[in-house]
C-alpha positions in Angstrom: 91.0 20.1 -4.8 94.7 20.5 -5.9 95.7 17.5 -8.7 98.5 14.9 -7.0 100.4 16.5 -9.8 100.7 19.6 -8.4 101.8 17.8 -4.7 106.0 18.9 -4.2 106.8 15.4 -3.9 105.4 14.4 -7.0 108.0 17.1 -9.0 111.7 16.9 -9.0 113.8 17.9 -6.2 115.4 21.0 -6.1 118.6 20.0 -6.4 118.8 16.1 -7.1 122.1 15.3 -7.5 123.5 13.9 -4.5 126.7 12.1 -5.2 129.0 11.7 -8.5 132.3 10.3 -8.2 135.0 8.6 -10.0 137.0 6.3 -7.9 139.9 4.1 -6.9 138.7 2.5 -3.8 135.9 -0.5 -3.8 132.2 1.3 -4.2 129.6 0.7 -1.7 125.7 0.2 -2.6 125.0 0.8 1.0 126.6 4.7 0.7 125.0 4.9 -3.2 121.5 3.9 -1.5 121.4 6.5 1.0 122.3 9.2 -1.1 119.5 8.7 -3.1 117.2 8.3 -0.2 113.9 10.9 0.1 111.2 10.9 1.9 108.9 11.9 -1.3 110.2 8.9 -3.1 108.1 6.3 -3.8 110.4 4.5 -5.7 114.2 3.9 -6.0 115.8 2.2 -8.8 119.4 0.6 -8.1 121.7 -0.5 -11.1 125.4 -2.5 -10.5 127.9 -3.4 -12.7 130.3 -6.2 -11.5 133.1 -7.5 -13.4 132.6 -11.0 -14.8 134.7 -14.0 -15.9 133.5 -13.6 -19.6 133.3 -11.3 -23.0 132.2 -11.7 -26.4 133.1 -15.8 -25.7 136.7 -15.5 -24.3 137.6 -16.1 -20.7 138.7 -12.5 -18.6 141.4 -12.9 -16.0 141.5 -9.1 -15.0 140.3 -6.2 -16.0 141.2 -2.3 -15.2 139.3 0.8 -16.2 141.0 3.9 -16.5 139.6 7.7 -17.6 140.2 11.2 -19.2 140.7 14.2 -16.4 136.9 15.6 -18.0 135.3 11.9 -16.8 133.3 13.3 -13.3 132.4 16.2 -15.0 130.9 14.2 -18.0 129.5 12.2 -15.2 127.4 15.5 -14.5 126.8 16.1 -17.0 124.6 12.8 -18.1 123.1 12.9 -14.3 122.0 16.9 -15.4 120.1 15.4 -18.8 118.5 12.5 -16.6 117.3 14.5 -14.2 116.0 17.6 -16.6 113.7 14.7 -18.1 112.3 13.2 -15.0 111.0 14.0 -12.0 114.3 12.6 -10.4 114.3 13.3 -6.4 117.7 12.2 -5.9 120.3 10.4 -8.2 123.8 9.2 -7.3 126.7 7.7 -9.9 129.9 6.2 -8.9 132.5 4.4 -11.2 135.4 2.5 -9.7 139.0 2.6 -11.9 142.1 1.0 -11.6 142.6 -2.9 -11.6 139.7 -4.8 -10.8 139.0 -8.7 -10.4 136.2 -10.7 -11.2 132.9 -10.2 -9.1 134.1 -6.1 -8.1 131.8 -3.7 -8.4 132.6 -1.5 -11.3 129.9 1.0 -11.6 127.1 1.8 -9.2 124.2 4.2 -10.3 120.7 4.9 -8.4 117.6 7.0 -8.9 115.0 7.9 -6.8 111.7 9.1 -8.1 108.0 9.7 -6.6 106.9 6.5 -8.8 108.7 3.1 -9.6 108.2 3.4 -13.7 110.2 6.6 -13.2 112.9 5.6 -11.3 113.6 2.5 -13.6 113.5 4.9 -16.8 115.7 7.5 -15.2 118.0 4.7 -14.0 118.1 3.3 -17.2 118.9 6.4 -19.2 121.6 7.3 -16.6 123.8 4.1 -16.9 123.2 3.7 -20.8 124.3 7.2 -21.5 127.1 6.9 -19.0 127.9 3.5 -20.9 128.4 6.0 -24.3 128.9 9.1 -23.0 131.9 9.4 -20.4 135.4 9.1 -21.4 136.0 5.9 -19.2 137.6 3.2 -20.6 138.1 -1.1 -19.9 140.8 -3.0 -20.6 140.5 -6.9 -20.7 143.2 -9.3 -20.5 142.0 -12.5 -22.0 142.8 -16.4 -20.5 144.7 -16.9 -23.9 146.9 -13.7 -23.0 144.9 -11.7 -25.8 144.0 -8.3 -24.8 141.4 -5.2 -25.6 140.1 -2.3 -24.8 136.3 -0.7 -24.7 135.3 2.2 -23.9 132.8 5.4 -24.7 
């Protein structure tokens, strides 16, 4: 009898990346959860980054990210390491730029994965090295009219 190892379901997908996108427009967890839906997944982990009132102790009032040309591409990039090191069924990564108010939805990644501890690493690793690793940059405009920016 064959391992559940050796099962097709319990290896990566063939071609896992389903959806990477930079964007101006509000991002949708419905469309992000669908892309990463498979049948051989058993679990699916779901990260969102919303905009909040507060940094580092100071009050935001608004906030816009903006990118370099290369930022989808790096985008791939970090999805292409995630899924080489796990057994990543479907993965989907979309960052919203332009001017943004408090509660938006700023970046919305998903993995899907044969097992739940997978999916959550995977997920993990794909927001933290998008975090450091594409050229996308935020820029905060304080309540006290201070200003900053942060970015990879």
């Amino acid at each position: 009898m064959a391992s559940t190892d050796d099962h097709p379901g319990e290896q990566a997908a063939p071609d896992p990346i389903k959806l990477i996108a930079v964007r101006e427009t509000a991002l949708s967890l419905d469309e992000v959860f669908r892309a990463v839906g498979d049948d051989a997944a058993g679990g699916i982990a779901l990260f969102v980054g919303t905009v909040r009132n507060h940094d580092g102790g100071a009050d935001v009032d608004r906030l816009g990210y903006s990118c370099h040309p290369s930022a989808e591409t790096e985008m791939r990039r970090v999805a292409e390491k995630v899924v080489a090191g796990y057994p990543v069924r479907a993965l989907a990564a979309v960052h919203r730029i332009g001017d943004l108010v408090v509660g938006d939805l700023a970046v919305v990644v998903a993995v899907s994965c044969p097992h739940r501890a997978e999916a959550f690493e995977a997920c993990r690793k794909l927001i933290d090295d998008l975090k450091h690793e594409v050229p996308i940059w935020k820029h905060q405009t304080f309540s006290d009219g201070t200003e900053e920016w942060v970015g990879a």
